[in-house]
N, C-alpha and C positions, 0 to 999 in steps of 0.2 A: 418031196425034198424041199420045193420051194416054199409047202407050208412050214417046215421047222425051222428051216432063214427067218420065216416072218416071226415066228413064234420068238427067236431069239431077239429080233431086233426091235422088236414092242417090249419084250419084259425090260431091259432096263429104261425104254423111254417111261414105262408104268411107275418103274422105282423112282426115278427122279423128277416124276410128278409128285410122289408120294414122299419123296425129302423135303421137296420143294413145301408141300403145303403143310408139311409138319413144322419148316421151318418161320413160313408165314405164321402159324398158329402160335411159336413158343415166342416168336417177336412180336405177336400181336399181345400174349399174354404178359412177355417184358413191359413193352409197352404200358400197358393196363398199371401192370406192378407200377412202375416208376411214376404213371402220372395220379397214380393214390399214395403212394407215400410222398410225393411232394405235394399233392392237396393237404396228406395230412400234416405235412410239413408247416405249409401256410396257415392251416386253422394254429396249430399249436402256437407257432408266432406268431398271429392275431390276439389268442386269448393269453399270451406273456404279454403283449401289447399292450391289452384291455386292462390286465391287471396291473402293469406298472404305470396306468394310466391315472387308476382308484389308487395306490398306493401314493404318487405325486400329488392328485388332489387330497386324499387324507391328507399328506403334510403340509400342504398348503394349509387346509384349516387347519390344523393344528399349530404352525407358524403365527397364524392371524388369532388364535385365542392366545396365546403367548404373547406378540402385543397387546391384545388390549388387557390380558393380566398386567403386564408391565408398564400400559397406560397408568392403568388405575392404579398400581404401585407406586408411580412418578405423583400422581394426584395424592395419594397419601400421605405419601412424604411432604409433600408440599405444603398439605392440610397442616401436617404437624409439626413441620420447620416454623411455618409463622407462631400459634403460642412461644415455641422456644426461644424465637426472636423478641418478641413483647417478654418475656420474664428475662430473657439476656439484658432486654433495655431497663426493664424494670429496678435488675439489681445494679448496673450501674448508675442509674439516677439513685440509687442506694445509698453506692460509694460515695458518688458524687454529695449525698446531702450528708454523710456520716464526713467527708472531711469538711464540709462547712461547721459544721456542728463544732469538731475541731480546734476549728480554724474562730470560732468564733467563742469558744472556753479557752483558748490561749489569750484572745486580747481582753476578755472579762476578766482571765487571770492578771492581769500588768493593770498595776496601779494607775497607771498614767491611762488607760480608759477606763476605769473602773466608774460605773454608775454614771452619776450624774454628769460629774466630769467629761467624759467622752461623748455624751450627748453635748455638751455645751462646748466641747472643741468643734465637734461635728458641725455646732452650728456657726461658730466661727468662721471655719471652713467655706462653708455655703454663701454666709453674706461675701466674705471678702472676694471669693469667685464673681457672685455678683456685683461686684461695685466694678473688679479691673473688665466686665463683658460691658456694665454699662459706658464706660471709658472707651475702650478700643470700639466697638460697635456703634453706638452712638454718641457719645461726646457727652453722657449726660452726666454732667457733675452733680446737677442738685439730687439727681438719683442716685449716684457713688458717693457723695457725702452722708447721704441718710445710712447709705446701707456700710459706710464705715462707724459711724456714730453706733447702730447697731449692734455694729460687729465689736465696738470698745466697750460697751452695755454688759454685752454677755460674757468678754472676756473679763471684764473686771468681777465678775460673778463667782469665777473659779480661785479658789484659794490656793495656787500652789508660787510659791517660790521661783521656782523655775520660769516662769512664766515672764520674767520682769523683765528679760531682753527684746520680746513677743509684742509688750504692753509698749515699750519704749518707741521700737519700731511702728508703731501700730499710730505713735501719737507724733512722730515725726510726718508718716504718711499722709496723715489727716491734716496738717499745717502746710504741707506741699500741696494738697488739694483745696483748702481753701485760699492758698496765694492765687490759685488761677483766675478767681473772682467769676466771672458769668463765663466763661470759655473763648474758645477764638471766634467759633460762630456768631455768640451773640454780639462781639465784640467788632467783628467786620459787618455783622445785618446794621448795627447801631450807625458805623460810619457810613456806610453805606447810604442810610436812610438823609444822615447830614451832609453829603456829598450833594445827594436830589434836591436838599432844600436850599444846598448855597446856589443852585444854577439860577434859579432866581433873580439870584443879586448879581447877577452877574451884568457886565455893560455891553449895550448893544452897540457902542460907538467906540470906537480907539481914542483913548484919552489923545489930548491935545498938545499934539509937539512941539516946546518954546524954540528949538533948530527949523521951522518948518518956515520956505519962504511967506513972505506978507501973504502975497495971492493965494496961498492955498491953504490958509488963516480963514481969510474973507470967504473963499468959494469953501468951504468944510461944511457948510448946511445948506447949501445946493448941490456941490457935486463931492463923489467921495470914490477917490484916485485910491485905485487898488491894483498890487502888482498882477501883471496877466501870469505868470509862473508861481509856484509852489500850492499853496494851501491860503483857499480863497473863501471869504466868507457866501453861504449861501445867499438867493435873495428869497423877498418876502412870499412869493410863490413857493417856493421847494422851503421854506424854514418850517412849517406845521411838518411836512413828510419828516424833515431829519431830527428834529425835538418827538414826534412819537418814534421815529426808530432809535434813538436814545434810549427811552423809557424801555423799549421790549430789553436793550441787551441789557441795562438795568437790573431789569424783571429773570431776566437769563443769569444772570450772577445771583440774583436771589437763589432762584431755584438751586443752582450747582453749589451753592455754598449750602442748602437742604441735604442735599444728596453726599455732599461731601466728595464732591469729583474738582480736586485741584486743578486740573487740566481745563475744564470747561470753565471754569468760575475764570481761569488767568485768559482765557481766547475771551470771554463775552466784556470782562474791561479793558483787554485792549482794541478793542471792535469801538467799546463805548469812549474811549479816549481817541480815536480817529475821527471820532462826529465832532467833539468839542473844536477843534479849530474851524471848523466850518459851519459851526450856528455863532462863534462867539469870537468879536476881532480879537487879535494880542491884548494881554492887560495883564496884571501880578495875579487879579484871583482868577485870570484860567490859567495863569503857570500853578500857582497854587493848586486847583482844581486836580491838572492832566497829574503833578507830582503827587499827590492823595491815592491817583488811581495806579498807578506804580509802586508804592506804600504798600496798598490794599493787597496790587498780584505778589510783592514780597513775603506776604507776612503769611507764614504756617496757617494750615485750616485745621489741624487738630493740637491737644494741649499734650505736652512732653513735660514729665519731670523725672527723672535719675531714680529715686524712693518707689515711685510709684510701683504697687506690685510683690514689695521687697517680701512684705508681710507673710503674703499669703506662701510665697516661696520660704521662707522660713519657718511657716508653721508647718509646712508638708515635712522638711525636713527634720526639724526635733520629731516628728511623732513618727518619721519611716526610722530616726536614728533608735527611738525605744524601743519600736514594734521587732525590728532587725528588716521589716518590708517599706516597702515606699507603699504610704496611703493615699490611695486612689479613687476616694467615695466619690469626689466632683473633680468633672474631666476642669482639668488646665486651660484658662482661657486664651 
């Protein structure tokens, strides 16, 4: 009897050894399962990996042949924008010469330049420019006379009618330019030069006063009483220093009256009219003298006359009133 106890109470401990390691085996076999289908899980998402890794680089190159198609696209273009630019400029320097052409069959058309005429207005044109440059610029009349005398040559050459009011003006102009005679220039250098030569004459002693007491009659070539205030004559040490500083400011009004700067030419003789009371006592020709050099700072350095000029403004204008343009071959002095 106590064997069949035993026998009962081993069989199910045998059974539930025997669950037990059924159960170990089929967890063991889950197990297995689950960690091969998540290996194969991970290979699969590896090789989507892989491949969306080749598909990313494919468009990458494909991206970068696409640039540089589209470099070289942009470089083509470019290649062929410039001829199109050059034949764009081409045809309007085209334009631009088909309206000259134009523009240059309409005034051969109008009588008033036709042939020879219009060259010889032309050249009208040109001297009288030059005569009013040589004027205003330099002062040179004997070169604005030529180049008016010139310019009355050529005008008397053209035979029109019209021209006589041209001709008239033209010979008023030329009698207003020879009244000026050698100009201002040479006209203050000439005084100028006669100014230097009177100091010469000038007196180194103050004439002799018939009011002056006996005594100082007698003593006047011993001793010579001069006031201690105002403007005193130099003595014979300092008189070489203030007669060569004379001559530079002189030389300094030469020069500015060259150049034509009023301003310097008026400072360098009033400079030179402050030395004269102090090389040279009171007397009529240093009043004379200092009043020449006040004269001189008065008088204009360039020549003005009303006419002058008129001409050439007149002939611009009859030939802009034919044309219906203002002619503009030579710019306006």
């Amino acid at each position: 009897m106590d064997a069949a106890v035993d026998d009962t109470a081993a069989k199910p401990t045998s059974r539930r050894i025997v669950f037990w390691t059924i159960g170990l085996v089929l967890l063991a076999l889950a197990a297995w399962r689950g960690w091969a289908w998540w290996q194969h899980g991970e290979d699969s998402r590896r090789d989507r990996l892989a491949a969306a890794e080749q598909r990313i680089a494919a468009l990458e190159e494909r991206n970068e042949a696409l640039r540089r198609d589209l470099r070289a696209q942009a470089q083509r273009i470019q290649d062929a924008a410039a001829p199109n630019r050059l034949l764009r400029d081409e045809v309007l320097g085209l334009g631009q010469r088909g309206a000259l052409l134009e523009e240059s069959v309409a005034k051969l058309a109008d009588t008033s330049r036709h042939g020879a005429q219009a060259l010889r207005l032309d050249e009208v044109e040109l001297l009288l420019s030059q005569a009013a440059q040589r004027l205003d610029i330099a002062d040179d009349l004997d070169g604005a006379r030529r180049a008016y005398a010139l310019a009355a040559g050529a005008l008397d050459g053209i035979d029109d009618p019209r021209l006589l009011n041209l001709r008239q003006t033209l010979a008023q102009e030329r009698e207003a330019v020879e009244a000026l005679g050698a100009g201002p220039h040479a006209a203050l250098a000439a005084r100028l030069d006669l100014f230097e030569q009177s100091l010469a004459k000038l007196p180194h002693s103050a004439p002799a006063d018939p009011e002056r007491p006996t005594w100082q009659r007698v003593l006047a070539p011993l001793v010579d009483v001069r006031p201690a205030q105002g403007e005193t004559v130099l003595g014979s040490d300092e008189r070489a220093s203030g007669e060569t500083a004379l001559k530079i400011e002189l030389g300094l009004a030469r020069a500015a009256l060259e150049r034509d700067d009023d301003a310097a030419f008026d400072a360098a003789l009033a400079r030179a009219e402050a030395w004269l009371p102090k090389l040279w006592p009171p007397s009529p020709a240093l009043a004379k003298g200092r009043g020449e050099l006040k004269a001189m700072r008065a008088a204009p350095l360039r020549s003005s006359a009303p006419v002058l000029g008129s001409t050439l403004q007149q002939l611009r204008a009859l030939r802009g009133a034919r044309t219906g343009v203002a002619t503009a071959s030579v710019p306006e002095a």
